[in-house]
N, C-alpha and C positions, 0 to 999 in steps of 0.2 A: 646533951647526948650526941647532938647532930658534929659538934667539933670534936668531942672527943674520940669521933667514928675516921673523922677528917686527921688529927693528928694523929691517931694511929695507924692510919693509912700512909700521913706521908712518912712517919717512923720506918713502915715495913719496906717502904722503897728506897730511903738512904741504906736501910741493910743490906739491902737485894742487889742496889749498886755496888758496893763496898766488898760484897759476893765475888760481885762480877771484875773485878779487878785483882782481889784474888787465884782465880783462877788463872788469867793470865801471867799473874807472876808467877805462880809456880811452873806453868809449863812451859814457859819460855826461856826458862834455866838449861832445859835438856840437852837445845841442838849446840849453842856456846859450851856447853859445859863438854857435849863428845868430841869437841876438837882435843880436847885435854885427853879424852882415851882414845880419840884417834891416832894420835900420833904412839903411842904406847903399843894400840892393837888393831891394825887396820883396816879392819872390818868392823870395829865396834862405836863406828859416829853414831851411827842413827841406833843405836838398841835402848840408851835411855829413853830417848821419846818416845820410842816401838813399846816398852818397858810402863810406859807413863800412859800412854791412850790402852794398850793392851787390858789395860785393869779397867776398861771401861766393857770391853765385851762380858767380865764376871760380876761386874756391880752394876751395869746399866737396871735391868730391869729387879734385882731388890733392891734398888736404891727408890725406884720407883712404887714398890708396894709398900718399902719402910715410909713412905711421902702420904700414901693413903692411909698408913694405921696409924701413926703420930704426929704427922702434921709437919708444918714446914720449919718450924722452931729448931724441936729436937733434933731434924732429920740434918738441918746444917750444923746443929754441934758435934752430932756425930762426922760430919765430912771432916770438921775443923780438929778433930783428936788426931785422925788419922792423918792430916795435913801435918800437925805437929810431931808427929811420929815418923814419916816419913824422909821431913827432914831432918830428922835427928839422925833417922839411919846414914841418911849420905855422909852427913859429917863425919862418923866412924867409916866411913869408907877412908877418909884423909890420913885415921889414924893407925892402920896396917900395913905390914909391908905389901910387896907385888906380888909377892909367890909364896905362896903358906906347903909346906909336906903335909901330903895324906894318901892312905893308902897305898903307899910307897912310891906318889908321886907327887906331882905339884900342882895348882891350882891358882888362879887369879885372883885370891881372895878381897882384893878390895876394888874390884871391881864388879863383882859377885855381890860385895854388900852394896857397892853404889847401884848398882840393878834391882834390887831388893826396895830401898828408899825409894827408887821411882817408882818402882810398882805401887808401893804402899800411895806415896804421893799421888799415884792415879786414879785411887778409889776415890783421895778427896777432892779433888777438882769433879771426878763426876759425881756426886753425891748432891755437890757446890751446884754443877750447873742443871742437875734434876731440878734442885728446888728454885733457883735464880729464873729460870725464862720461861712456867708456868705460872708463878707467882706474879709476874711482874705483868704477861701478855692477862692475865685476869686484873689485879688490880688497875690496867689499863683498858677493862672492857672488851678486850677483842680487837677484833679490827685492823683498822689502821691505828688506831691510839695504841691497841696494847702493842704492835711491831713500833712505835713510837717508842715507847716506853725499853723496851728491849735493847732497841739502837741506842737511843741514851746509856743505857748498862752497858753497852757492847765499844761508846766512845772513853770508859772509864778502863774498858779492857785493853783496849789498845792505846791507852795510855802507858799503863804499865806493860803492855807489851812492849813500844819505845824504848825504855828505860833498862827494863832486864838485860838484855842483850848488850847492851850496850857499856853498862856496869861489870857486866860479865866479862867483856870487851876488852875495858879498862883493867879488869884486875888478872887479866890471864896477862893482856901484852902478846909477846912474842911467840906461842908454843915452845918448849925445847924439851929434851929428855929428862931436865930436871922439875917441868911443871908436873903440878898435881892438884887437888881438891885441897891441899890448904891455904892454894890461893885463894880460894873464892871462901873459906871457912867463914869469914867475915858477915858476906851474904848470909850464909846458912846459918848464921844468927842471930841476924836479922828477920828473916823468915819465920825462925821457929818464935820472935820475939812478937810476929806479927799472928801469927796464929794463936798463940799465949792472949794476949788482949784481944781479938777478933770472941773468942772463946767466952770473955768475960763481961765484954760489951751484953754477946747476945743472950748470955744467961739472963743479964739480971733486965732484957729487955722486952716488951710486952708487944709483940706482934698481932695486927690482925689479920688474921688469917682467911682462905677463901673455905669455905663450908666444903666438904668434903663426905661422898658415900664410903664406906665399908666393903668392900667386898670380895671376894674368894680371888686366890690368883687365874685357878682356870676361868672364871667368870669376866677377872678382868684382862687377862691377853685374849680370848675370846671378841670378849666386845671388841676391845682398842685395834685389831686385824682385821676387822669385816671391814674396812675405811681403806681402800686401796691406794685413795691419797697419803696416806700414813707410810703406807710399804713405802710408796716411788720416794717421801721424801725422807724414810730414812735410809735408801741408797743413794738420796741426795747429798745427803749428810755426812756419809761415809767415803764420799767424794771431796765434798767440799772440805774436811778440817784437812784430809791428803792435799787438794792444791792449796790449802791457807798455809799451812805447817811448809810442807814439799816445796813450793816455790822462796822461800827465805832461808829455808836450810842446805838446800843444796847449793843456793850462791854462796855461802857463808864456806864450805868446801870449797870451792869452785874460787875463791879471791884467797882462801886461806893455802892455799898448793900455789898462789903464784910468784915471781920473785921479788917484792918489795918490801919495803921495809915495814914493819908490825903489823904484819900481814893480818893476821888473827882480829886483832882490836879495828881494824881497817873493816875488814866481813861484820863483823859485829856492830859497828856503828853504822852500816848499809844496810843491814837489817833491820836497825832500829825506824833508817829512814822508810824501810817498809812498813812497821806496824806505826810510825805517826802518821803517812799516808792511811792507811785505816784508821786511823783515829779522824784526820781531819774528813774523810767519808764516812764513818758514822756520827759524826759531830755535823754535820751538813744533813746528814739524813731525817736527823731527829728534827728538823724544821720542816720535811717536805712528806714526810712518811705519815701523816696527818690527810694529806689531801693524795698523795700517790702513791697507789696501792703498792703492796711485797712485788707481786708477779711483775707488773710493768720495770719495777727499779730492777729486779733480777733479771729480766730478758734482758735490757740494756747493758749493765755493769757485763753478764756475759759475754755478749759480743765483744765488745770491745776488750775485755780481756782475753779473747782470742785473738783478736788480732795484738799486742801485746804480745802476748807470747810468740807469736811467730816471728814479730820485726826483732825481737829477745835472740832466737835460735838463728835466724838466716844474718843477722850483723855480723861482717867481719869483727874478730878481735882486734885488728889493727886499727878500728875505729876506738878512740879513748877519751876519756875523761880527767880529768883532777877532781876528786871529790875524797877528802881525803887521803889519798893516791891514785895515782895513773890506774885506772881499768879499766875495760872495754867501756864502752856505750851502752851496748847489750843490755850489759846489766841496770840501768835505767830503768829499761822498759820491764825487764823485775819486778824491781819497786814498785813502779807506776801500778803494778797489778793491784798493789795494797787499796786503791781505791777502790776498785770492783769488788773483790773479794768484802770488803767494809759492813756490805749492806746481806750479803747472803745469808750469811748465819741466823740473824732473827726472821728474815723473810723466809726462810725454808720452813723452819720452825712454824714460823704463825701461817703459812700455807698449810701444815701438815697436819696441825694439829685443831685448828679452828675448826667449832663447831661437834667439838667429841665430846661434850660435857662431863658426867660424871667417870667417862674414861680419861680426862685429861692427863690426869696424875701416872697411872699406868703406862697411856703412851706416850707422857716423856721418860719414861724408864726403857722403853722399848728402841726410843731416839735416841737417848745416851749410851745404850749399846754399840750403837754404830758409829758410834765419835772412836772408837776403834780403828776406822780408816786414819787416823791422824798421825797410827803409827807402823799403820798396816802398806798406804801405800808410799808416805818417804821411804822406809825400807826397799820396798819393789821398786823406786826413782834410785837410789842410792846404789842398785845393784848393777839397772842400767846404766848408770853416771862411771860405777867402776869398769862395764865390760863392754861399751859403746862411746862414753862420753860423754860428759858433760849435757850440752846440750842436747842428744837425744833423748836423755832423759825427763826433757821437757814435753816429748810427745805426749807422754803420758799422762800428764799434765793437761793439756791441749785437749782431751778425751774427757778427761771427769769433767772438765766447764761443758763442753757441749753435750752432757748427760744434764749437769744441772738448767741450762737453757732449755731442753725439752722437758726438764720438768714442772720449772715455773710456766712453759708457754702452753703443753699440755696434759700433763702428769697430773696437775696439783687441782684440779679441777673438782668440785666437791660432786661424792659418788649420786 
Protein backbone atom coordinates (compact mmCIF):
# COMPACT_ATOMS: atom_id res chain seq x y z
CA UNK A 1 0.00 0.00 0.00
CA UNK A 2 2.96 2.11 1.43
CA UNK A 3 4.57 2.18 -2.58
CA UNK A 4 1.61 2.45 -4.18
CA UNK A 5 0.84 5.83 -2.12
CA UNK A 6 4.69 6.58 -3.16
CA UNK A 7 4.15 6.11 -6.98
CA UNK A 8 1.33 7.72 -7.15
CA UNK A 9 2.71 10.53 -5.61
CA UNK A 10 5.47 10.66 -7.83
CA UNK A 11 2.95 10.23 -10.97
CA UNK A 12 1.01 13.39 -9.66
CA UNK A 13 4.31 15.42 -9.72
CA UNK A 14 5.64 14.45 -13.25
CA UNK A 15 1.98 15.75 -14.23
CA UNK A 16 2.10 18.83 -12.29
CA UNK A 17 5.73 19.47 -13.90
CA UNK A 18 4.59 18.73 -17.47
CA UNK A 19 1.58 21.49 -16.23
CA UNK A 20 3.94 23.66 -15.49
CA UNK A 21 5.76 23.88 -18.72
CA UNK A 22 2.66 24.22 -20.45
CA UNK A 23 1.80 27.06 -19.18
CA UNK A 24 4.78 28.64 -20.37
CA UNK A 25 4.40 27.67 -23.65
CA UNK A 26 1.35 29.06 -24.23
CA UNK A 27 2.10 32.42 -22.97
CA UNK A 28 5.10 33.05 -24.20
CA UNK A 29 3.56 32.88 -27.79
CA UNK A 30 1.89 36.41 -27.15
CA UNK A 31 4.68 39.05 -26.90
CA UNK A 32 6.59 37.36 -30.29
CA UNK A 33 3.55 36.87 -31.77
CA UNK A 34 2.41 41.10 -31.29
CA UNK A 35 5.26 42.05 -33.29
CA UNK A 36 3.31 40.38 -36.19
CA UNK A 37 0.25 42.96 -35.30
CA UNK A 38 2.46 45.43 -34.34
CA UNK A 39 3.55 46.22 -37.29
CA UNK A 40 -0.09 46.00 -39.02
CA UNK A 41 -1.63 48.05 -35.89
CA UNK A 42 0.57 49.99 -33.64
CA UNK A 43 -0.93 49.93 -30.71
CA UNK A 44 -1.68 46.44 -30.73
CA UNK A 45 1.95 44.61 -29.33
CA UNK A 46 0.94 44.01 -25.99
CA UNK A 47 -3.13 43.38 -26.34
CA UNK A 48 -2.63 39.56 -26.80
CA UNK A 49 -0.67 39.08 -23.67
CA UNK A 50 -3.10 42.03 -21.96
CA UNK A 51 -5.83 39.51 -23.90
CA UNK A 52 -4.07 36.19 -22.35
CA UNK A 53 -3.54 37.25 -18.40
CA UNK A 54 -6.91 39.39 -18.65
CA UNK A 55 -8.84 36.10 -18.59
CA UNK A 56 -7.19 35.56 -15.38
CA UNK A 57 -9.02 38.40 -13.45
CA UNK A 58 -12.57 36.15 -14.66
CA UNK A 59 -11.39 32.63 -13.99
CA UNK A 60 -8.96 33.21 -11.18
CA UNK A 61 -11.18 32.51 -8.44
CA UNK A 62 -13.77 29.86 -10.12
CA UNK A 63 -10.97 28.20 -11.23
CA UNK A 64 -10.28 27.95 -7.80
CA UNK A 65 -13.77 26.75 -6.34
CA UNK A 66 -13.99 24.49 -9.56
CA UNK A 67 -10.36 22.94 -7.61
CA UNK A 68 -12.43 22.39 -4.25
CA UNK A 69 -15.57 20.68 -5.83
CA UNK A 70 -13.65 18.24 -8.28
CA UNK A 71 -10.49 18.00 -7.47
CA UNK A 72 -7.33 18.64 -9.22
CA UNK A 73 -7.72 15.89 -12.03
CA UNK A 74 -10.71 17.19 -13.59
CA UNK A 75 -10.15 20.72 -12.99
CA UNK A 76 -6.71 20.38 -15.41
CA UNK A 77 -8.75 18.66 -18.12
CA UNK A 78 -10.92 21.22 -18.10
CA UNK A 79 -7.91 24.10 -18.30
CA UNK A 80 -6.53 21.69 -21.15
CA UNK A 81 -9.99 21.77 -23.56
CA UNK A 82 -9.95 25.38 -23.38
CA UNK A 83 -6.10 25.42 -24.05
CA UNK A 84 -7.00 23.31 -27.05
CA UNK A 85 -9.60 25.61 -28.19
CA UNK A 86 -8.00 28.60 -27.79
CA UNK A 87 -5.41 27.71 -30.09
CA UNK A 88 -7.56 26.65 -32.62
CA UNK A 89 -9.10 30.00 -32.52
CA UNK A 90 -5.72 31.83 -33.22
CA UNK A 91 -5.18 29.63 -36.11
CA UNK A 92 -8.39 30.97 -37.80
CA UNK A 93 -7.29 34.17 -37.13
CA UNK A 94 -4.39 33.35 -40.15
CA UNK A 95 -7.29 32.34 -42.04
CA UNK A 96 -9.26 35.79 -42.81
CA UNK A 97 -8.64 38.63 -44.33
CA UNK A 98 -7.63 42.20 -42.40
CA UNK A 99 -10.81 43.95 -42.85
CA UNK A 100 -14.18 42.25 -42.93
CA UNK A 101 -17.66 44.94 -43.94
CA UNK A 102 -20.12 45.35 -41.18
CA UNK A 103 -22.50 47.74 -40.45
CA UNK A 104 -21.54 49.69 -43.15
CA UNK A 105 -18.07 49.73 -42.08
CA UNK A 106 -15.00 47.82 -41.55
CA UNK A 107 -13.44 45.80 -38.87
CA UNK A 108 -10.13 43.89 -38.02
CA UNK A 109 -11.46 40.76 -38.13
CA UNK A 110 -8.70 38.60 -37.67
CA UNK A 111 -7.28 40.24 -35.30
CA UNK A 112 -10.39 40.31 -33.30
CA UNK A 113 -10.35 36.48 -33.54
CA UNK A 114 -6.56 36.40 -32.69
CA UNK A 115 -7.75 38.21 -29.37
CA UNK A 116 -10.48 35.99 -28.92
CA UNK A 117 -7.96 32.70 -28.88
CA UNK A 118 -5.86 34.53 -26.36
CA UNK A 119 -8.45 35.28 -24.17
CA UNK A 120 -9.83 31.67 -24.36
CA UNK A 121 -5.96 30.45 -24.03
CA UNK A 122 -5.85 32.52 -20.66
CA UNK A 123 -8.48 30.70 -18.99
CA UNK A 124 -6.27 27.70 -19.61
CA UNK A 125 -2.98 28.55 -18.44
CA UNK A 126 -4.90 29.91 -15.21
CA UNK A 127 -6.90 27.09 -14.53
CA UNK A 128 -3.30 25.09 -15.33
CA UNK A 129 -1.52 27.12 -12.77
CA UNK A 130 -4.65 27.03 -9.93
CA UNK A 131 -4.02 23.47 -9.88
CA UNK A 132 0.06 23.10 -10.59
CA UNK A 133 1.57 25.27 -7.34
CA UNK A 134 -0.94 24.18 -4.72
CA UNK A 135 -0.63 20.73 -5.63
CA UNK A 136 2.88 20.53 -5.82
CA UNK A 137 3.65 23.22 -2.59
CA UNK A 138 1.34 20.20 -0.64
CA UNK A 139 2.67 17.19 -2.04
CA UNK A 140 6.06 18.87 -1.17
CA UNK A 141 4.72 19.33 2.59
CA UNK A 142 5.07 22.98 2.79
CA UNK A 143 7.85 24.74 3.55
CA UNK A 144 10.86 24.97 2.17
CA UNK A 145 10.34 21.38 0.28
CA UNK A 146 7.07 22.40 -1.10
CA UNK A 147 8.78 26.02 -2.75
CA UNK A 148 11.37 23.15 -3.60
CA UNK A 149 9.20 21.36 -5.46
CA UNK A 150 7.51 24.41 -7.12
CA UNK A 151 10.97 25.83 -8.42
CA UNK A 152 11.69 22.50 -9.98
CA UNK A 153 8.12 23.15 -11.98
CA UNK A 154 8.90 26.62 -12.50
CA UNK A 155 12.90 25.29 -14.07
CA UNK A 156 10.68 23.16 -16.64
CA UNK A 157 8.63 26.51 -17.16
CA UNK A 158 11.38 28.43 -18.22
CA UNK A 159 12.46 25.96 -20.15
CA UNK A 160 9.87 26.23 -22.61
CA UNK A 161 9.84 29.69 -21.89
CA UNK A 162 13.48 29.62 -23.74
CA UNK A 163 12.30 27.87 -26.62
CA UNK A 164 8.97 29.60 -27.56
CA UNK A 165 10.23 32.85 -28.30
CA UNK A 166 12.74 31.88 -29.96
CA UNK A 167 11.01 29.47 -32.48
CA UNK A 168 8.65 32.13 -32.70
CA UNK A 169 11.81 34.19 -33.56
CA UNK A 170 12.84 31.82 -36.08
CA UNK A 171 9.60 31.55 -38.05
CA UNK A 172 8.50 35.23 -38.11
CA UNK A 173 12.35 36.51 -39.35
CA UNK A 174 12.18 39.83 -40.58
CA UNK A 175 8.52 41.55 -39.84
CA UNK A 176 7.18 43.09 -43.11
CA UNK A 177 3.68 43.93 -44.44
CA UNK A 178 3.46 40.62 -45.75
CA UNK A 179 3.85 38.69 -42.34
CA UNK A 180 1.02 37.21 -40.65
CA UNK A 181 -0.04 34.14 -38.26
CA UNK A 182 0.45 31.70 -41.00
CA UNK A 183 3.83 32.02 -40.33
CA UNK A 184 3.78 30.57 -37.15
CA UNK A 185 0.48 28.30 -38.13
CA UNK A 186 3.11 25.40 -37.72
CA UNK A 187 3.52 26.18 -33.98
CA UNK A 188 -0.21 26.36 -33.46
CA UNK A 189 -0.21 22.96 -34.34
CA UNK A 190 1.87 21.82 -32.59
CA UNK A 191 0.25 23.32 -29.62
CA UNK A 192 -3.14 22.28 -30.19
CA UNK A 193 -1.15 18.63 -30.93
CA UNK A 194 0.26 19.11 -27.47
CA UNK A 195 -2.72 19.78 -25.72
CA UNK A 196 -4.68 16.74 -27.68
CA UNK A 197 -2.23 14.29 -25.87
CA UNK A 198 -1.71 16.36 -22.56
CA UNK A 199 -5.66 15.61 -22.46
CA UNK A 200 -5.28 11.90 -22.91
CA UNK A 201 -2.28 11.15 -20.87
CA UNK A 202 -4.32 12.65 -17.81
CA UNK A 203 -7.52 11.06 -18.48
CA UNK A 204 -6.58 7.83 -18.49
CA UNK A 205 -4.06 8.80 -15.29
CA UNK A 206 -4.64 8.07 -11.72
CA UNK A 207 -3.71 11.09 -9.53
CA UNK A 208 -3.31 11.33 -5.78
CA UNK A 209 -4.63 13.88 -4.77
CA UNK A 210 -4.38 16.18 -1.43
CA UNK A 211 -7.87 15.69 0.61
CA UNK A 212 -9.86 18.58 0.25
CA UNK A 213 -12.98 20.28 2.43
CA UNK A 214 -16.21 21.51 0.58
CA UNK A 215 -17.31 24.48 1.09
CA UNK A 216 -19.63 27.56 0.15
CA UNK A 217 -17.94 30.38 -1.87
CA UNK A 218 -18.88 33.14 0.78
CA UNK A 219 -17.46 30.79 3.40
CA UNK A 220 -14.41 30.35 1.39
CA UNK A 221 -13.27 33.98 0.13
CA UNK A 222 -14.27 34.86 3.67
CA UNK A 223 -11.79 32.55 5.32
CA UNK A 224 -8.84 32.77 2.55
CA UNK A 225 -8.98 37.20 3.22
CA UNK A 226 -8.85 37.22 6.84
CA UNK A 227 -4.84 36.26 6.05
CA UNK A 228 -3.52 39.70 5.32
CA UNK A 229 -0.40 37.84 4.01
CA UNK A 230 -2.56 36.57 1.26
CA UNK A 231 -3.71 40.28 0.17
CA UNK A 232 0.05 41.86 0.18
CA UNK A 233 1.08 38.69 -1.88
CA UNK A 234 -1.46 38.76 -4.27
CA UNK A 235 -0.47 42.52 -4.97
CA UNK A 236 2.81 40.77 -5.03
CA UNK A 237 1.86 38.67 -7.66
CA UNK A 238 0.16 41.10 -9.70
CA UNK A 239 3.51 43.02 -9.81
CA UNK A 240 5.62 40.37 -10.17
CA UNK A 241 4.17 38.41 -13.55
CA UNK A 242 4.05 42.67 -14.89
CA UNK A 243 8.10 42.82 -14.25
CA UNK A 244 8.55 38.85 -15.51
CA UNK A 245 6.31 39.46 -18.71
CA UNK A 246 7.22 43.53 -19.04
CA UNK A 247 10.99 43.36 -18.77
CA UNK A 248 11.47 40.66 -21.90
CA UNK A 249 8.72 42.30 -23.93
CA UNK A 250 9.55 45.52 -24.15
CA UNK A 251 13.14 44.69 -25.25
CA UNK A 252 11.82 42.59 -27.72
CA UNK A 253 10.12 46.09 -29.13
CA UNK A 254 12.92 47.92 -28.19
CA UNK A 255 15.75 45.68 -30.46
CA UNK A 256 12.78 44.83 -32.86
CA UNK A 257 12.50 49.17 -34.01
CA UNK A 258 16.22 49.04 -34.47
CA UNK A 259 18.20 48.99 -37.69
CA UNK A 260 19.71 45.67 -38.12
CA UNK A 261 19.45 43.01 -39.97
CA UNK A 262 16.39 40.27 -38.76
CA UNK A 263 15.89 42.46 -36.28
CA UNK A 264 12.65 40.54 -34.98
CA UNK A 265 14.39 36.98 -34.72
CA UNK A 266 17.41 38.95 -33.08
CA UNK A 267 14.65 40.22 -29.86
CA UNK A 268 13.33 37.03 -29.94
CA UNK A 269 16.46 34.95 -29.43
CA UNK A 270 17.35 37.68 -26.37
CA UNK A 271 14.45 36.91 -24.88
CA UNK A 272 15.01 33.49 -24.86
CA UNK A 273 18.43 34.27 -23.35
CA UNK A 274 16.14 35.65 -20.60
CA UNK A 275 13.91 32.97 -19.83
CA UNK A 276 17.14 30.20 -19.86
CA UNK A 277 18.48 32.72 -17.31
CA UNK A 278 15.36 31.91 -15.27
CA UNK A 279 15.64 28.64 -16.06
CA UNK A 280 19.19 28.24 -14.95
CA UNK A 281 17.95 30.32 -11.50
CA UNK A 282 15.28 28.12 -10.85
CA UNK A 283 17.26 25.06 -11.65
CA UNK A 284 19.86 26.35 -9.03
CA UNK A 285 17.16 27.12 -6.76
CA UNK A 286 15.66 23.69 -6.45
CA UNK A 287 19.12 22.69 -4.62
CA UNK A 288 19.24 25.50 -2.10
CA UNK A 289 15.36 26.27 -1.61
CA UNK A 290 15.48 23.07 0.85
CA UNK A 291 17.75 24.91 3.36
CA UNK A 292 16.94 28.72 2.33
CA UNK A 293 13.90 29.96 2.93
CA UNK A 294 11.23 31.94 -0.04
CA UNK A 295 11.75 35.29 1.97
CA UNK A 296 15.70 35.36 2.34
CA UNK A 297 16.15 34.25 -1.64
CA UNK A 298 13.41 37.07 -2.65
CA UNK A 299 15.03 39.97 -0.56
CA UNK A 300 18.25 39.12 -2.32
CA UNK A 301 17.24 38.21 -6.12
CA UNK A 302 15.33 41.96 -5.43
CA UNK A 303 17.90 43.86 -4.87
CA UNK A 304 19.84 43.21 -7.15
CA UNK A 305 17.38 43.28 -9.75
CA UNK A 306 17.23 46.75 -8.99
CA UNK A 307 20.11 47.55 -9.29
CA UNK A 308 19.91 45.74 -12.84
CA UNK A 309 17.61 47.61 -13.85
CA UNK A 310 18.94 50.91 -13.28
CA UNK A 311 22.74 50.06 -14.83
CA UNK A 312 19.84 48.66 -17.93
CA UNK A 313 18.20 52.44 -18.04
CA UNK A 314 21.26 54.96 -17.21
CA UNK A 315 23.75 52.75 -20.18
CA UNK A 316 24.39 54.77 -23.01
CA UNK A 317 23.20 52.98 -26.16
CA UNK A 318 26.52 53.63 -27.74
CA UNK A 319 27.73 51.08 -25.28
CA UNK A 320 27.22 47.49 -27.57
CA UNK A 321 27.44 44.11 -27.94
CA UNK A 322 27.63 41.40 -30.70
CA UNK A 323 25.28 38.94 -29.49
CA UNK A 324 23.56 37.88 -32.17
CA UNK A 325 23.79 41.56 -33.55
CA UNK A 326 25.20 44.90 -32.48
CA UNK A 327 22.90 46.15 -29.36
CA UNK A 328 23.27 48.21 -26.69
CA UNK A 329 24.86 46.60 -23.50
CA UNK A 330 21.90 47.82 -21.64
CA UNK A 331 20.15 45.16 -22.67
CA UNK A 332 22.34 42.56 -20.84
CA UNK A 333 21.48 43.71 -17.86
CA UNK A 334 17.73 42.92 -19.09
CA UNK A 335 18.44 39.50 -19.37
CA UNK A 336 20.49 39.35 -16.35
CA UNK A 337 17.08 40.13 -14.55
CA UNK A 338 15.86 36.56 -15.74
CA UNK A 339 17.92 35.32 -12.75
CA UNK A 340 16.14 37.18 -10.05
CA UNK A 341 12.93 37.13 -11.33
CA UNK A 342 13.68 32.80 -11.46
CA UNK A 343 12.94 32.33 -7.80
CA UNK A 344 9.88 34.97 -7.13
CA UNK A 345 7.08 33.17 -8.35
CA UNK A 346 7.06 30.10 -6.21
CA UNK A 347 8.51 32.13 -3.24
CA UNK A 348 5.52 34.59 -3.34
CA UNK A 349 3.22 31.98 -3.53
CA UNK A 350 4.53 29.66 -0.65
CA UNK A 351 4.89 32.93 1.42
CA UNK A 352 1.32 33.77 0.77
CA UNK A 353 -0.36 30.97 0.98
CA UNK A 354 1.46 28.76 3.79
CA UNK A 355 -0.33 27.76 6.41
CA UNK A 356 -4.08 28.51 5.09
CA UNK A 357 -5.10 24.74 5.23
CA UNK A 358 -8.38 23.95 4.13
CA UNK A 359 -8.48 27.46 2.37
CA UNK A 360 -5.61 26.58 0.24
CA UNK A 361 -7.50 25.66 -2.81
CA UNK A 362 -9.68 29.01 -2.61
CA UNK A 363 -6.82 31.20 -2.18
CA UNK A 364 -5.05 30.04 -4.98
CA UNK A 365 -7.95 31.13 -6.97
CA UNK A 366 -7.82 34.41 -5.30
CA UNK A 367 -3.87 34.57 -6.36
CA UNK A 368 -4.57 33.61 -9.96
CA UNK A 369 -6.73 36.59 -10.26
CA UNK A 370 -4.04 38.73 -9.93
CA UNK A 371 -1.73 37.11 -12.41
CA UNK A 372 -3.85 39.65 -14.42
CA UNK A 373 -1.02 42.21 -13.80
CA UNK A 374 0.88 40.22 -16.37
CA UNK A 375 -1.07 41.91 -18.82
CA UNK A 376 -2.33 44.75 -17.03
CA UNK A 377 0.97 46.40 -16.31
CA UNK A 378 3.11 45.56 -19.80
CA UNK A 379 0.15 47.41 -21.28
CA UNK A 380 0.79 50.44 -18.77
CA UNK A 381 5.05 49.98 -19.60
CA UNK A 382 4.18 49.77 -23.40
CA UNK A 383 2.25 53.08 -23.09
CA UNK A 384 5.10 54.76 -21.37
CA UNK A 385 7.65 53.09 -23.89
CA UNK A 386 5.34 54.84 -26.72
CA UNK A 387 5.04 58.31 -25.08
CA UNK A 388 8.52 58.73 -23.03
CA UNK A 389 10.61 55.85 -24.24
CA UNK A 390 11.90 53.07 -24.03
CA UNK A 391 13.80 53.18 -21.18
CA UNK A 392 11.39 55.16 -18.80
CA UNK A 393 9.43 52.71 -19.07
CA UNK A 394 11.59 50.76 -17.07
CA UNK A 395 10.81 52.94 -14.03
CA UNK A 396 7.89 51.15 -13.62
CA UNK A 397 9.34 48.39 -13.50
CA UNK A 398 11.89 49.59 -10.87
CA UNK A 399 8.57 50.02 -8.48
CA UNK A 400 6.75 46.56 -8.61
CA UNK A 401 10.51 44.90 -7.39
CA UNK A 402 10.66 47.29 -4.68
CA UNK A 403 6.92 46.44 -3.61
CA UNK A 404 7.87 42.81 -3.96
CA UNK A 405 11.16 43.42 -1.63
CA UNK A 406 8.89 44.77 1.02
CA UNK A 407 6.81 42.12 0.74
CA UNK A 408 9.03 39.15 1.34
CA UNK A 409 10.97 41.47 4.03
CA UNK A 410 7.76 42.65 5.70
CA UNK A 411 4.53 41.97 4.09
CA UNK A 412 4.49 38.19 4.10
CA UNK A 413 4.93 37.66 7.68
CA UNK A 414 2.30 35.23 9.05
CA UNK A 415 -0.81 37.18 10.62
Amino acid sequence: MKNEQNNGKVVAIVTMMFLFAMISFVTNMAAPFGTIWKFQYDWSGMMGNMMNFAAYLFMGIPAGLLLNKVGYRKTALVALVFGFVGIAVQFLSSRVGATQPIFGGVINLNYFIYLIGAFICGFSVCILNTVVNPMLNVLGGGGNRGNQYIQIGGSLNSLMGTVTPMLVGVMIGEVTAKTSMNDVAPLLFVAMGVFALAFIIIYFTKLVEPEQEAMNVKEGLQGALKYKRLIFGVIAIFFYVGVEVGIPGEMIFYISNMPIEHATAVAGSLAALYWLLMLVGRFTSTFISGKVSPRTQIVAVSSVAIVFLLLGIFLPETITMNVYGVVPVKCLFFILCGLCTSVMWGGIFNLATEGLGKYTAVASGIFMTMVVGGGVMPLIQDAIARSAGYMSSYWLVIAMVAYILWFAAFGSKKD
